[in-house]
C-alpha positions in Angstrom: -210.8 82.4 -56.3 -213.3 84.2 -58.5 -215.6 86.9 -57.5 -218.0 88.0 -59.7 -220.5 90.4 -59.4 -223.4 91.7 -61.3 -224.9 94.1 -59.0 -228.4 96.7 -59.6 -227.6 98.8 -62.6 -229.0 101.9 -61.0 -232.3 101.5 -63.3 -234.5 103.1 -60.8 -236.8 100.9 -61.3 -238.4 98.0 -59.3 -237.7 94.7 -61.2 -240.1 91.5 -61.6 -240.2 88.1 -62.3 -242.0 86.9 -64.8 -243.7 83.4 -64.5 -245.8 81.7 -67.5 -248.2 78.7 -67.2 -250.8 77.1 -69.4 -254.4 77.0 -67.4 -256.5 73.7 -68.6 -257.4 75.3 -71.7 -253.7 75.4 -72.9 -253.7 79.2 -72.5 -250.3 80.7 -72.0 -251.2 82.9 -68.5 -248.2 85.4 -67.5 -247.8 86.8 -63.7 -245.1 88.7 -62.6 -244.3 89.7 -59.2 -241.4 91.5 -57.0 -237.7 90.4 -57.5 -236.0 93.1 -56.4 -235.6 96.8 -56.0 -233.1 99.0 -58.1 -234.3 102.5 -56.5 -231.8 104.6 -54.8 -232.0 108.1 -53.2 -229.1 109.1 -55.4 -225.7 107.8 -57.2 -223.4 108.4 -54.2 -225.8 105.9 -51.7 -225.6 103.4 -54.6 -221.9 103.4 -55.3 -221.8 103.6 -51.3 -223.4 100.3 -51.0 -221.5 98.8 -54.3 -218.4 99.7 -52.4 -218.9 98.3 -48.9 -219.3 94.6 -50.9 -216.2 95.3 -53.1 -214.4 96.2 -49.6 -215.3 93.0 -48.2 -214.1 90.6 -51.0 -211.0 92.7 -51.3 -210.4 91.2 -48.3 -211.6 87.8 -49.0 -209.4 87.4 -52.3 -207.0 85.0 -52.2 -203.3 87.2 -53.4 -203.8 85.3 -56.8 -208.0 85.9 -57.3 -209.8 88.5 -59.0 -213.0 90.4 -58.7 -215.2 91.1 -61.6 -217.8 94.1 -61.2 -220.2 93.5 -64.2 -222.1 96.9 -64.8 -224.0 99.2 -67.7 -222.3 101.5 -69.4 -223.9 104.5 -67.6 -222.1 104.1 -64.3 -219.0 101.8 -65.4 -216.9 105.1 -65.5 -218.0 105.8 -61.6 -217.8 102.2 -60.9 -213.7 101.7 -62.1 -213.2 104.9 -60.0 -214.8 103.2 -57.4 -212.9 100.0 -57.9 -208.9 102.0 -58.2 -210.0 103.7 -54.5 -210.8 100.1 -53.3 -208.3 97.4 -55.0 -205.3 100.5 -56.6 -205.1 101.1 -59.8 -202.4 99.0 -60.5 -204.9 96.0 -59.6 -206.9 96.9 -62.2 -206.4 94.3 -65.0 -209.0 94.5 -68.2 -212.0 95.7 -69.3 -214.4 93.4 -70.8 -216.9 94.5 -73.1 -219.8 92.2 -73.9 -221.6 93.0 -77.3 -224.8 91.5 -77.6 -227.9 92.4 -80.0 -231.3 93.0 -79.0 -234.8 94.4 -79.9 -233.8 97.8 -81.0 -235.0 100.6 -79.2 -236.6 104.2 -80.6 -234.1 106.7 -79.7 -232.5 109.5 -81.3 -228.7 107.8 -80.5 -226.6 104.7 -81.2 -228.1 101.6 -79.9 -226.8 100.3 -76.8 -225.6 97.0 -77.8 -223.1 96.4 -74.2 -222.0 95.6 -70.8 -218.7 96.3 -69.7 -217.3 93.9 -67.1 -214.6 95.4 -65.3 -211.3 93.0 -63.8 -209.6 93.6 -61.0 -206.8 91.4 -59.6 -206.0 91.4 -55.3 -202.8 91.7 -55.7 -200.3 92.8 -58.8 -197.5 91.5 -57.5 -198.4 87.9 -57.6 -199.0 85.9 -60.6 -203.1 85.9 -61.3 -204.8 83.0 -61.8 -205.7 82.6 -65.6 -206.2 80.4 -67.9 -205.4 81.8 -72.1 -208.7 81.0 -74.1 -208.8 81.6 -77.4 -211.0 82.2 -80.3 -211.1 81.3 -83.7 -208.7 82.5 -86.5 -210.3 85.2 -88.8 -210.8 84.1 -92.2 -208.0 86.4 -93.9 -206.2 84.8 -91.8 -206.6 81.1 -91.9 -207.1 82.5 -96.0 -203.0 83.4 -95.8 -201.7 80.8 -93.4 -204.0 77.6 -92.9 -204.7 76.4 -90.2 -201.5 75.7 -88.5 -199.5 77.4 -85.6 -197.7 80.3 -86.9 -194.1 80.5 -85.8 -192.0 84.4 -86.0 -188.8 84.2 -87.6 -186.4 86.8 -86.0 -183.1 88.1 -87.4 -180.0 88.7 -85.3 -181.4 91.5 -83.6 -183.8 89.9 -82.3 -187.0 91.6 -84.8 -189.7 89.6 -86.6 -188.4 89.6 -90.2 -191.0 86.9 -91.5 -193.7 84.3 -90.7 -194.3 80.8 -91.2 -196.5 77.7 -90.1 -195.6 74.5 -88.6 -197.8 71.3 -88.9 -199.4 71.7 -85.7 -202.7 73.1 -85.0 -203.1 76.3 -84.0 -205.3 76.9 -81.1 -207.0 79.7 -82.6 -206.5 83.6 -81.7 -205.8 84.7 -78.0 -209.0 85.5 -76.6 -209.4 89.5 -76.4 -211.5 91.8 -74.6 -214.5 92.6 -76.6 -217.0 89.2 -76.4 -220.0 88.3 -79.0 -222.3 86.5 -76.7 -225.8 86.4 -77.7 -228.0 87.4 -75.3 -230.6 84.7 -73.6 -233.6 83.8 -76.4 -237.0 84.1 -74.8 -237.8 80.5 -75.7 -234.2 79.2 -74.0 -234.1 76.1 -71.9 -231.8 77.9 -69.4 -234.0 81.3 -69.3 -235.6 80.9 -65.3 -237.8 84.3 -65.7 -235.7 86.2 -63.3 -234.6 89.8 -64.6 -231.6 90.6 -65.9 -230.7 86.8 -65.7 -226.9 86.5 -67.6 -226.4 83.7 -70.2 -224.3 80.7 -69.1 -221.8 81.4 -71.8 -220.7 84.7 -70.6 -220.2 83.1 -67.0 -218.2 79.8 -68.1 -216.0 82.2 -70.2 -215.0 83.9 -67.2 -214.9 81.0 -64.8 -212.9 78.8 -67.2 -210.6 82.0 -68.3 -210.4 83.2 -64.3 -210.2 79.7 -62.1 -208.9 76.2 -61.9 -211.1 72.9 -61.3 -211.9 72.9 -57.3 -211.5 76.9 -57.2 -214.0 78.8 -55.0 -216.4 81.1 -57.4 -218.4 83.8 -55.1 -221.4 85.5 -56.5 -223.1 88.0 -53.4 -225.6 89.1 -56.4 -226.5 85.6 -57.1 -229.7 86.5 -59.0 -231.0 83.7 -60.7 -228.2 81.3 -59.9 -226.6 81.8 -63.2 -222.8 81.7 -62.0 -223.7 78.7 -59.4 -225.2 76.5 -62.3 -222.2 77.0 -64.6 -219.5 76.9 -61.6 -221.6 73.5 -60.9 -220.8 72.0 -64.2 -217.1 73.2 -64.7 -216.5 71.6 -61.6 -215.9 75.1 -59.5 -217.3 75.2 -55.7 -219.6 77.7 -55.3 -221.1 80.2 -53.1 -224.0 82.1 -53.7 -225.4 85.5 -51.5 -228.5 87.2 -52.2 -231.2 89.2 -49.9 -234.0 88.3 -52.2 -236.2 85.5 -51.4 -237.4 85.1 -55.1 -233.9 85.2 -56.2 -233.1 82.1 -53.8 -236.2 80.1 -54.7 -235.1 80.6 -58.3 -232.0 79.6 -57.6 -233.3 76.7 -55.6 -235.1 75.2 -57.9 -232.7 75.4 -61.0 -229.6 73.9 -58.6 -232.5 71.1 -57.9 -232.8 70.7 -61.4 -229.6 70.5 -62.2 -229.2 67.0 -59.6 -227.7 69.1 -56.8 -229.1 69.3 -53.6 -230.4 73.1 -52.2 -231.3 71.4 -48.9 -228.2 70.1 -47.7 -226.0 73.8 -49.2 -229.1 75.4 -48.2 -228.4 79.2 -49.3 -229.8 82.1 -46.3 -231.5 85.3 -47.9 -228.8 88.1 -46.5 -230.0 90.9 -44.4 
């Protein structure tokens, strides 16, 4: 089991929806209204709330699951606190970093240009469920060895004394921690008009990388129904929490799309 979460970011702000349609004229007309609210009396009520979720799929974690707690990088150092007082610190398994570009902003400091996802397995004595991606090789190297699988020669004591490459393929380079993922373009098919919607490539990264065919995926910040559509398609079961009602019409309606049926896995607003 996968549990991924990509909660409020503590904006302060009360987030919209945008919605565009053409009138008869074939003007473009743009409305947005309420999606949800990211206001909070203060940092300690927010991690408060973050943490009584994260308590509750501790629990729900199968030995082998993991949680993933996507976040900004302006409260992921309170958040991994958070997360060692609720999973241990030994159950804390990678930090992801997801590097996008973006509209640079004026500011008189480096761009922000990433999320950090932060992993955390239920249990680190049992073998986690995951699944090696990989990405390609870099071009010195394919420039020095090909193509091929490279194969370490060791001496009698056992050290790497030289490299070579067999006729096989390699796969590529093991996936590692820091992701290039653009961003969602304003004109993409997949974009619903919810806020903060995630692209589908970051979410079947982590559901390939973090689950088996059949394997439940959990989402209690479903949002626009990004990691349900993707779980969908990779053949995941899904299960999908939110408390906003324009959150689970969007969601609604993209499952719909997508041939499944909202009505008969009819998703309640929480709270």
């Amino acid at each position: 089991m996968l549990a991924y979460l990509d909660p409020p970011f503590f904006t302060g702000r009360l987030h919209e929806k945008l919605t565009r349609r053409r009138d008869a004229s074939g003007k473009v007309l743009r409305a947005r209204s309420p999606a949800f609210d990211d206001r909070w009396l203060d940092l300690p009520s927010y991690l408060e709330s973050l943490r009584d979720r994260l308590s509750i799929l501790r629990d729900l974690l199968c030995r082998e699951g993991c949680v993933v707690v996507h976040v900004d990088p302006r409260t992921s150092h309170y958040v991994k606190v958070l997360c060692d007082e609720v999973f241990g610190e030994n159950a804390f398994a990678s930090e992801i970093v997801w590097r996008y570009r973006r509209w640079p902003s004026k500011t008189p400091n480096f761009q922000r240009m990433h999320d950090v996802l932060l992993r955390y397995v239920k249990d680190p004595d049992a073998t986690p469920r995951f699944v090696q991606l990989f990405e390609p090789l870099a071009a010195s190297t394919r420039s020095t060895w090909g193509s091929g699988r490279q194969r370490a020669i060791v001496g009698d004591d056992g050290r790497r004394t030289r490299s070579s490459t067999t006729e096989e393929p390699s796969p590529g380079a093991p996936l590692g921690d820091v992701w290039d993922i653009g961003i969602i373009a304003p004109v993409a098919r997949e974009r619903t008009g919810y806020p903060t919607q995630k692209p589908e490539a970051l979410l079947e990264r982590l559901i390939l990388a973090c689950t088996h065919p059949r394997d439940l995926v959990l989402d209690p910040y479903a949002g626009s129904a990004t990691t349900l559509a993707v779980a969908a398609r990779l053949g995941r079961r899904a299960l999908g929490i939110d408390e906003s009602p324009v959150a689970i019409q969007v969601g609604e309606n993209r499952l719909r799309a997508l041939g499944h049926d909202p009505m008969r896995d009819r998703c309640i607003p929480a709270g």
